[in-house]
C-alpha positions as CSV (number, residue, x, y, z in Angstrom):
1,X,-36.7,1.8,16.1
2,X,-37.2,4.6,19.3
3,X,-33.5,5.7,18.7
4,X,-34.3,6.0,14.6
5,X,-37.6,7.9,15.4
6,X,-35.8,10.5,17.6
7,X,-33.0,11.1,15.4
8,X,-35.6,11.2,12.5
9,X,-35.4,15.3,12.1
10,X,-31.4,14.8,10.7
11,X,-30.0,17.1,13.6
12,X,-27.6,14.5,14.4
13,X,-28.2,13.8,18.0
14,X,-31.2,13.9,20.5
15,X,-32.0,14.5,24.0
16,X,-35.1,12.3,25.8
17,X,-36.6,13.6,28.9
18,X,-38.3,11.6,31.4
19,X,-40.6,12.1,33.5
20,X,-40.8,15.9,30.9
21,X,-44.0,16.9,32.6
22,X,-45.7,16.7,36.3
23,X,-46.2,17.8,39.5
24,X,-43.5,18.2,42.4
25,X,-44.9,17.7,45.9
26,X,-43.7,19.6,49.0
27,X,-40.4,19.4,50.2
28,X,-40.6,16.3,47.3
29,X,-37.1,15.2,45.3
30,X,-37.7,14.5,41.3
31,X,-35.0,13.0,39.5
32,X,-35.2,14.0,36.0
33,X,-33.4,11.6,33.5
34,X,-32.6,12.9,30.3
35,X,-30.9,10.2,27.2
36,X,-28.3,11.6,24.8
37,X,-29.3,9.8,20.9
38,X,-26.9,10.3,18.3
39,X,-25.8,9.5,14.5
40,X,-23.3,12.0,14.2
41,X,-20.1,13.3,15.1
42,X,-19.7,16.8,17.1
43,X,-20.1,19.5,19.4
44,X,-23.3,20.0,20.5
45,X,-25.4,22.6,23.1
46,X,-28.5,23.4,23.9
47,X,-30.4,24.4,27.0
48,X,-32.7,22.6,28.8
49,X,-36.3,24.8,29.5
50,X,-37.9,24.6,33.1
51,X,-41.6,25.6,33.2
52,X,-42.2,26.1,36.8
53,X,-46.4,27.5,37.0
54,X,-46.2,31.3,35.3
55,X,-42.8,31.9,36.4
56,X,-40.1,32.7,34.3
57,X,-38.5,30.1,32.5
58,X,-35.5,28.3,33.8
59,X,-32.6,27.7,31.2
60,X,-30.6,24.5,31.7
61,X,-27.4,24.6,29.7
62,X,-26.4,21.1,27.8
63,X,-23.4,20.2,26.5
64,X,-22.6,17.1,24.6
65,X,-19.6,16.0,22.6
66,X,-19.9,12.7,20.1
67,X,-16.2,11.4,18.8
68,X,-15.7,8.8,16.1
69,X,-16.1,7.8,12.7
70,X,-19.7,6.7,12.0
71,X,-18.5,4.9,8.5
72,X,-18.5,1.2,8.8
73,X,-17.4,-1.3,6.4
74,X,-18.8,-3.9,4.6
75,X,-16.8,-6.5,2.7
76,X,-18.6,-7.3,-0.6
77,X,-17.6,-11.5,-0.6
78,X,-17.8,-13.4,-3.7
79,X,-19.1,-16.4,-1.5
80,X,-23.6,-16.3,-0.7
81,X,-22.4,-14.6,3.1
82,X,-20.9,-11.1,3.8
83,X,-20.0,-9.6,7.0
84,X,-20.0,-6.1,8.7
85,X,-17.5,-5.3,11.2
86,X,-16.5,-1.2,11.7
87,X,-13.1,-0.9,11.8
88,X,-12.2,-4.2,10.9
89,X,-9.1,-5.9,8.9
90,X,-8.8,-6.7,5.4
91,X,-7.3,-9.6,5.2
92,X,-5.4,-11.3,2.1
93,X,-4.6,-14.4,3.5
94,X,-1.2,-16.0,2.4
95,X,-0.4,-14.9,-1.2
96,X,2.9,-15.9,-3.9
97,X,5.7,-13.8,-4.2
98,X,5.1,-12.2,-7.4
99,X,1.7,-13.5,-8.2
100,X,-1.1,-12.3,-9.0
101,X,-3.0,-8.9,-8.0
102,X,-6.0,-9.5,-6.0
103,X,-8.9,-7.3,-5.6
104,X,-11.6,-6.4,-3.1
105,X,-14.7,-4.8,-3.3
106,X,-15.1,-2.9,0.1
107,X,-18.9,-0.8,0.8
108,X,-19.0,2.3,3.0
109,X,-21.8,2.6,5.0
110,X,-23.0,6.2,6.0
111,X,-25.8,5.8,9.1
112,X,-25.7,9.7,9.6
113,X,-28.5,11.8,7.8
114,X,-25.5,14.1,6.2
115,X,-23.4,13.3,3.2
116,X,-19.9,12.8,4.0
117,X,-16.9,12.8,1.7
118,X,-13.6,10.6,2.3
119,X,-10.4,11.4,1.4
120,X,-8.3,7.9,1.2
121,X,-4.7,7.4,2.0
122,X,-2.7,4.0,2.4
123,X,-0.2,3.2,4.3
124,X,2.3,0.9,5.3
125,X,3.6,0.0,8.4
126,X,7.1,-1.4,8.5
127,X,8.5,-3.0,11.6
128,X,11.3,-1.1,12.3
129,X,9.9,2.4,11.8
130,X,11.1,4.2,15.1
131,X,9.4,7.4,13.9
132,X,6.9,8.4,16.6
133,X,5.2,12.1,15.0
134,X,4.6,13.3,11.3
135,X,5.1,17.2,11.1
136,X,2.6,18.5,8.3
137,X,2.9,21.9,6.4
138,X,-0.3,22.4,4.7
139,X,-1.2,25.4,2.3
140,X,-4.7,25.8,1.6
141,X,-7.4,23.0,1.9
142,X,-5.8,19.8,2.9
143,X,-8.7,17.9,1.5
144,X,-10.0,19.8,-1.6
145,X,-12.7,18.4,-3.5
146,X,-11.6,17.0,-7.2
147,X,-13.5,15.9,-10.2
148,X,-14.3,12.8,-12.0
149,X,-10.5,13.4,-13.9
150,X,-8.7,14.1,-10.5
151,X,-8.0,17.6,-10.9
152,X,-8.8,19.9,-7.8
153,X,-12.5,21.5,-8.3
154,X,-12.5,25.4,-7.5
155,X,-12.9,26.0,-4.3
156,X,-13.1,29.4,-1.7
157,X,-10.4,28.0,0.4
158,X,-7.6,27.4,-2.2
159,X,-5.2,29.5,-1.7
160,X,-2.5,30.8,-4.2
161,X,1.3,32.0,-3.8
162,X,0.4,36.1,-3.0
163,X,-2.3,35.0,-0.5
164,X,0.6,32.7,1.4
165,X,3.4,35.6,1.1
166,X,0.9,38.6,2.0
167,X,0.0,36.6,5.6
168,X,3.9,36.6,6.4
169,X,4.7,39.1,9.4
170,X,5.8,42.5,8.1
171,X,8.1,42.9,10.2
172,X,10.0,40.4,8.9
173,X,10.2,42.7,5.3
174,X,13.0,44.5,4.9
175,X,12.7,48.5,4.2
176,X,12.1,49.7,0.8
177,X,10.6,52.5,-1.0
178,X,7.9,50.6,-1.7
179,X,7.4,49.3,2.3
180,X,4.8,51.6,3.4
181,X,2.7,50.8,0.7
182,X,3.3,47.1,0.3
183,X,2.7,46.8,4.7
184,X,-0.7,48.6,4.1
185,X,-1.9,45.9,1.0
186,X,-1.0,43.4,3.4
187,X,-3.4,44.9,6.4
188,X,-6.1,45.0,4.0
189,X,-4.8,41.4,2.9
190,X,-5.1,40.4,6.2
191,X,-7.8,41.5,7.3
192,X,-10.1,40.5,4.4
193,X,-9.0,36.3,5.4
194,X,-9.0,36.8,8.8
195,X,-13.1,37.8,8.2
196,X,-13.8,35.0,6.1
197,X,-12.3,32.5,8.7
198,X,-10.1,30.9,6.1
199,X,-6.6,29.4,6.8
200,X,-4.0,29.8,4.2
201,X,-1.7,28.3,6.3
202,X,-1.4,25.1,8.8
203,X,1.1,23.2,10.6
204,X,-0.2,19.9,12.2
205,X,1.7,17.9,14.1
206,X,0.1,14.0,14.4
207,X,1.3,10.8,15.5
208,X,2.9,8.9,13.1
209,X,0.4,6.1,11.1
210,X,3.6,4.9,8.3
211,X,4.6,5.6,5.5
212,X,2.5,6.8,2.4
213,X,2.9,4.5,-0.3
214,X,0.7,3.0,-3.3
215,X,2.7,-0.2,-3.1
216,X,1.5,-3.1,-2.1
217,X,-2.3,-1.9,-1.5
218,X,-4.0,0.5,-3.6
219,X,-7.3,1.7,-3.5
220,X,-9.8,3.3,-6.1
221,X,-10.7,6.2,-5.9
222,X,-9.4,8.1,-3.9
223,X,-11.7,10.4,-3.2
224,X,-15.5,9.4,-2.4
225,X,-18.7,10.7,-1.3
226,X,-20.8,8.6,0.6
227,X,-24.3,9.6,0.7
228,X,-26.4,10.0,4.1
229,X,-28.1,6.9,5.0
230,X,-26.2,5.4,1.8
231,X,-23.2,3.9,0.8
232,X,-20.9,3.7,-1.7
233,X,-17.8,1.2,-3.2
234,X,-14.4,1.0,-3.4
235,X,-11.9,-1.1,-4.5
236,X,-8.5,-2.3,-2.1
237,X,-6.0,-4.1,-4.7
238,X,-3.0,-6.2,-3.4
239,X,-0.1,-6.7,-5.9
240,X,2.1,-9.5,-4.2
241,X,5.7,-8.0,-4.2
242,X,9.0,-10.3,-5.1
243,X,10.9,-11.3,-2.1
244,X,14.3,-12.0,-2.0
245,X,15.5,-15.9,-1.9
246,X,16.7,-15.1,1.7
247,X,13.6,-14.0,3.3
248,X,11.3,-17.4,4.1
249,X,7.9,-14.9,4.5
250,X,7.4,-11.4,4.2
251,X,4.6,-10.3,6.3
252,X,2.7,-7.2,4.4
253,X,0.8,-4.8,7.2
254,X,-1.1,-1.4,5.8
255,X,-3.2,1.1,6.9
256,X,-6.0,2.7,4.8
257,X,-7.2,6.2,6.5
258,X,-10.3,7.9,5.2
259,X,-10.7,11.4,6.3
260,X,-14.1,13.3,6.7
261,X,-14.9,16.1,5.1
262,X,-18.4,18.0,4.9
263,X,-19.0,20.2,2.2
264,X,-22.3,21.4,3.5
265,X,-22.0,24.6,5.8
266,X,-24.7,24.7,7.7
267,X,-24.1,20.7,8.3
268,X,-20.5,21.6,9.8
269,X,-21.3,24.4,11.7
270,X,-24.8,26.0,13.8
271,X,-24.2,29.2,15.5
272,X,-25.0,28.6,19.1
273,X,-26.2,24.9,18.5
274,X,-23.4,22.3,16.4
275,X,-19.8,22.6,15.2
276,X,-18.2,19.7,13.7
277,X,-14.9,19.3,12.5
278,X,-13.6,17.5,10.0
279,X,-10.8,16.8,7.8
280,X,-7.1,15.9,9.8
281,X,-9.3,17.5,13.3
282,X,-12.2,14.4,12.7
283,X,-10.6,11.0,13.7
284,X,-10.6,9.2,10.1
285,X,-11.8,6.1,9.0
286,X,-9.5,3.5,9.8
287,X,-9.0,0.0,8.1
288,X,-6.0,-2.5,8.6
289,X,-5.1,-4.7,5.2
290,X,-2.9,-7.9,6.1
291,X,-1.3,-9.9,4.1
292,X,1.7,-12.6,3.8
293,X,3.5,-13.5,1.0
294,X,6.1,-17.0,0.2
295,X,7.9,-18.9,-1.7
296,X,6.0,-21.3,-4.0
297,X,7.3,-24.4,-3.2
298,X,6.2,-27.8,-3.7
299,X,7.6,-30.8,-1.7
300,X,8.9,-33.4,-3.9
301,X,8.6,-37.0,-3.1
302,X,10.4,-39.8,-5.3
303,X,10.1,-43.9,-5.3
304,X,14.3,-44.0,-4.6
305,X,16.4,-41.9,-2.6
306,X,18.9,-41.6,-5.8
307,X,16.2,-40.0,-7.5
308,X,14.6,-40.4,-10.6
309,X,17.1,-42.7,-12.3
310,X,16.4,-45.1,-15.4
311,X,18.0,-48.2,-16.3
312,X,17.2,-49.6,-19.8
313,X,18.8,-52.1,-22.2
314,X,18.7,-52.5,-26.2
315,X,17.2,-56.1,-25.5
316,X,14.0,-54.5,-23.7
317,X,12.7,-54.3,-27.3
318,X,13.3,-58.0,-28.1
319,X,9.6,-59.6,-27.4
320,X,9.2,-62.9,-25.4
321,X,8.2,-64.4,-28.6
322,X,10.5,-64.0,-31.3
323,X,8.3,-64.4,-34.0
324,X,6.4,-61.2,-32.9
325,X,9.6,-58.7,-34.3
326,X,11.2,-56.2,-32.7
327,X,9.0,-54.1,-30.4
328,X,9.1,-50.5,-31.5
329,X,8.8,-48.7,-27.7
330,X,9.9,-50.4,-24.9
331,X,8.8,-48.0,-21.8
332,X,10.2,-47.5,-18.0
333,X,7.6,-45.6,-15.9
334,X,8.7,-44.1,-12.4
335,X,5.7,-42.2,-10.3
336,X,6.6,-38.9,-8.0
337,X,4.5,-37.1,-5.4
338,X,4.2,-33.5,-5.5
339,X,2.8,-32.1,-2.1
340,X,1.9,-28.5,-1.2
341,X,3.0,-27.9,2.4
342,X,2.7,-24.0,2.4
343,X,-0.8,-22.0,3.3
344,X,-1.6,-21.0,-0.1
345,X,-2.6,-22.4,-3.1
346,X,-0.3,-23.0,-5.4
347,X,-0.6,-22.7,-9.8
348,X,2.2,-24.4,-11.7
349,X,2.8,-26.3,-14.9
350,X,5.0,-29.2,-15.7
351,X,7.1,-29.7,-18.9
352,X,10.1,-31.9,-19.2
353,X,13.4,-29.2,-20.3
354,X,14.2,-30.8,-24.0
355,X,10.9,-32.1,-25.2
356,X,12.7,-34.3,-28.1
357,X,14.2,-36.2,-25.3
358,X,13.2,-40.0,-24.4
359,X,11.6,-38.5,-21.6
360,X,7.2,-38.0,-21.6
361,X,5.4,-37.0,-18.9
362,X,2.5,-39.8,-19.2
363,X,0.1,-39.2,-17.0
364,X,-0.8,-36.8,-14.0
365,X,-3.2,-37.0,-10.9
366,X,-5.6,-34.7,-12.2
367,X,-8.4,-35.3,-9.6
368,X,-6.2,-33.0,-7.1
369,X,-6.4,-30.6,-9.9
370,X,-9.9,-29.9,-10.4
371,X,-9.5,-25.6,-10.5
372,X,-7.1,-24.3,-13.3
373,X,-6.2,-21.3,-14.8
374,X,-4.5,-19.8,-18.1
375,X,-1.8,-17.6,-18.5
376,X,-1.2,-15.5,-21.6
377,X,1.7,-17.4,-22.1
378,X,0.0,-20.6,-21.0
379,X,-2.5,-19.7,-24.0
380,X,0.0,-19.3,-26.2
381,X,1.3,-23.0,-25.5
382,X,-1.8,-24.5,-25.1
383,X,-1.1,-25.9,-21.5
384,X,-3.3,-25.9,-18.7
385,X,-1.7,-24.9,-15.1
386,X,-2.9,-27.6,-12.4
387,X,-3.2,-26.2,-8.8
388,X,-3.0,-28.0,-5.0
389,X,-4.3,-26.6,-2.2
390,X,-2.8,-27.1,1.1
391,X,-1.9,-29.9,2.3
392,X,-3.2,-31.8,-0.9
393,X,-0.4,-34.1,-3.3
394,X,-0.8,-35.1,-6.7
395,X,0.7,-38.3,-8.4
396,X,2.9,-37.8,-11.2
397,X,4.6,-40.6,-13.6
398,X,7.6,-39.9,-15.7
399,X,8.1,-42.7,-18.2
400,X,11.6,-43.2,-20.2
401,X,11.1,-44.2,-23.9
402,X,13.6,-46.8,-25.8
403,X,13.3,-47.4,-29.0
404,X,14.8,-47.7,-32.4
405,X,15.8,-44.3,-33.0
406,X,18.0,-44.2,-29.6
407,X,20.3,-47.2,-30.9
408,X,21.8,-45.1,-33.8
409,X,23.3,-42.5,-31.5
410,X,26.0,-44.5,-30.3
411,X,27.4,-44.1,-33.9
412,X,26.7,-40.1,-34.1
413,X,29.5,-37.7,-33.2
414,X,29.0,-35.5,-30.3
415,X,28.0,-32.8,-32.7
416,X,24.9,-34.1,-33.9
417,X,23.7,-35.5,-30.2
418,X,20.8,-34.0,-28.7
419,X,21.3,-31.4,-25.5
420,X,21.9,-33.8,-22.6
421,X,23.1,-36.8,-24.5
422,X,26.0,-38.6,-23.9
423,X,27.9,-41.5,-25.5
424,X,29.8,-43.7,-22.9
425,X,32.6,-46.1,-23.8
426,X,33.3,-48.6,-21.5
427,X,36.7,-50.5,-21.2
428,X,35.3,-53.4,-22.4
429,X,34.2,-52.2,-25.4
430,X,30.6,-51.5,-24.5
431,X,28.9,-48.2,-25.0
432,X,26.3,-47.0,-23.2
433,X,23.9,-43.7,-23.5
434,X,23.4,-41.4,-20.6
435,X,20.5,-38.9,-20.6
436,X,20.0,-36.2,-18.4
437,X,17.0,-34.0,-18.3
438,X,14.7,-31.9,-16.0
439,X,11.5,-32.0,-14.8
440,X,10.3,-28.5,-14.6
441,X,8.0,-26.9,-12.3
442,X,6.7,-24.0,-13.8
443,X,4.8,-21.3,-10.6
444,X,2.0,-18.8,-11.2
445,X,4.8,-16.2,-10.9
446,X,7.7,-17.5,-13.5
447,X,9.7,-19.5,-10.9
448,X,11.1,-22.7,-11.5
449,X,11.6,-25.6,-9.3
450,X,14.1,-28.4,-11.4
């Protein structure tokens, strides 16, 4: 609250002077301590004033330089807590390959008393980049303010093609008839910019952050003012890329930079008091974005080590008592376990390949499953998708059919068999039907497991 009520006039910074008044004895030493407050980035000077009696005043010069990025970050949860950490990492945990975006709504805090606008860039850090400095070329504003549609605004520091060609050297431009007069537009040229202070021109050379990409992480909008004492939102998207089946994990590391730019004058520079710099000479706002990406894959446990294999005979539908008929279903249920051993949750369906099959899915663990989630093509089927957590199972029973309708096929030709039936004739005599089919897990992203 003292630090707030100095810094309460909006200069940016404040000097506090103790003891600022009383008397020095003879041959007496006073140490005078005087505290630096600030809120704001910059150069600042001033002089300290020494009243001694009705002599002349004694001017004490101060200097005082503030570096950093006042903007903080604060992540805006959809749990009841948030946290606020400056310069902290946005992390999106373990994610599939090839799922589903995710989104995150980030505020920007402004403490100082001045309205600051950011200029956001992402970028991604790869492991093996060796480079060590990025060489820049900029013509005109770096940062230039835009609109609501993202075209530049009209600025006095944009610069156009003449201005760039009339600040080359002159001697450089070969003779002509038309030398003396073109060398004399450019003096004027010149010397009308070099007057207003304005750079058409700059060459920056920085060290090297990654490279500029708006894949994986995106952010909206680019461009944002955050008022003094304020703050405003932005979003940081995350679209999971594909890996390759020969990578296990891909580890996804970004950089989002925010540079400063003050569109107030008399806020960047004080003649004789403040100058502040901003744009690529202000260090930027910097937040790191993590995130890993896998395979979705669920762990498959069976009751047999030959897998899911089903012996069933014609007489299964004869009943104990004869006198009861023929049974119309006889039914052979086997159970599997489906555990999720990664670090992410995991969305799936299950559906048997050839749903006219003697196969059924006949009933699943659904207390596991108590989230789920629809897909548009999920919608379209009418199928809900179940989802484990880590390190959580869920029971599933697969049940083979007999009936009636099976019997026939042993007296169908191959044409007229379903996909994955086959008629076996033993050397006895004896046929037998084989079916094969797959259980299919279906993943958030459109991979299979069989």
């Amino acid at each position: 609250e003292f630090a707030a009520a100095l810094l309460s006039q909006g200069k940016g910074a404040a000097f506090y002077i103790q003891p600022s008044t009383g008397t020095l004895e003879a041959f007496q030493q006073l140490t005078i301590e005087i505290t630096a407050y600030n809120n704001m980035w910059g150069e600042y000077q001033d002089n300290l004033v020494c009243k001694v009696g009705h002599l002349q005043p004694k001017l004490i010069p101060m200097q005082m330089t503030v570096k950093g990025c006042p903007i903080f970050l604060q992540l805006i949860s959809p749990w009841p807590f948030t946290w606020t950490r400056r310069n902290a990492a946005l992390r999106f945990g373990t994610q599939v390959s090839g799922g589903s975006p995710m989104l995150r709504r980030v505020q920007l805090n402004n403490p100082t008393p001045f309205d600051i606008r950011l200029d956001l860039e992402v970028y991604n850090q790869e492991p093996d980049d060796e480079k060590l400095v990025d060489l820049l070329v900029l013509f005109g504003d770096p940062f230039p303010p835009v609109d609501m549609a993202g075209n530049e605004a009209a600025s006095s520091s944009s610069t156009s093609e003449s201005e760039v060609v009339l600040k080359l050297d002159p001697a450089a431009i070969p003779s002509c008839p038309f030398s003396k007069e073109f060398r004399s537009s450019f003096r004027r040229a010149t010397l009308s910019h070099e007057s207003a202070g304005q750079k058409n021109i700059s060459v920056l050379i920085r060290p090297h952050e990654g490279v500029p990409a708006d894949s994986p992480y995106s952010i909206a909008p680019r461009q944002i003012v955050v008022p003094g004492g304020g703050s405003s939102d932005v979003y940081i998207s995350f679209t999971p890329l594909v890996l390759l089946d020969t990578e296990a994990e891909l580890c996804c590391d970004g950089l989002v930079l925010g540079f400063m730019s003050l569109d107030d004058k008399l806020v960047r520079r004080v003649p004789g008091k403040v100058r502040r710099s901003h744009g690529y000479e202000a260090p930027p706002l910097r937040v790191h974005v993590e995130a890993v990406l896998r395979h979705p894959l669920l762990e498959v446990e069976m009751d047999h080590d030959r897998g899911m294999v089903f012996h069933s005979v014609a007489s299964d539908l004869l009943p104990a008592k004869p006198f009861f008929g023929v049974l119309t279903d006889a039914v052979i249920t086997q159970s599997l376990k489906l555990m999720n051993c990664t670090k992410v949750r995991l969305f799936f369906r299950l559906f048997l390949s050839t749903p006219s099959m003697p196969f059924s899915l006949s009933s699943t663990d659904l207390k596991k499953s108590t989230e789920t989630s629809h897909s548009k093509k999920e919608e379209r089927e009418q199928q809900l998708q179940h989802v484990l957590y880590p390190q959580q199972n869920m029971l599933v029973q697969v049940s083979f059919h007999t009936n009636l309708e099976l019997l026939r096929y042993q007296h169908l030709p191959e044409t007229q068999l379903l996909p994955g039936c086959q008629v076996l004739q033993m050397e006895s005599g004896e046929r037998k039907l084989k079916f094969n089919q797959n259980l299919v897990i279906e993943h958030s992203n459109c991979s299979t497991q069989v």
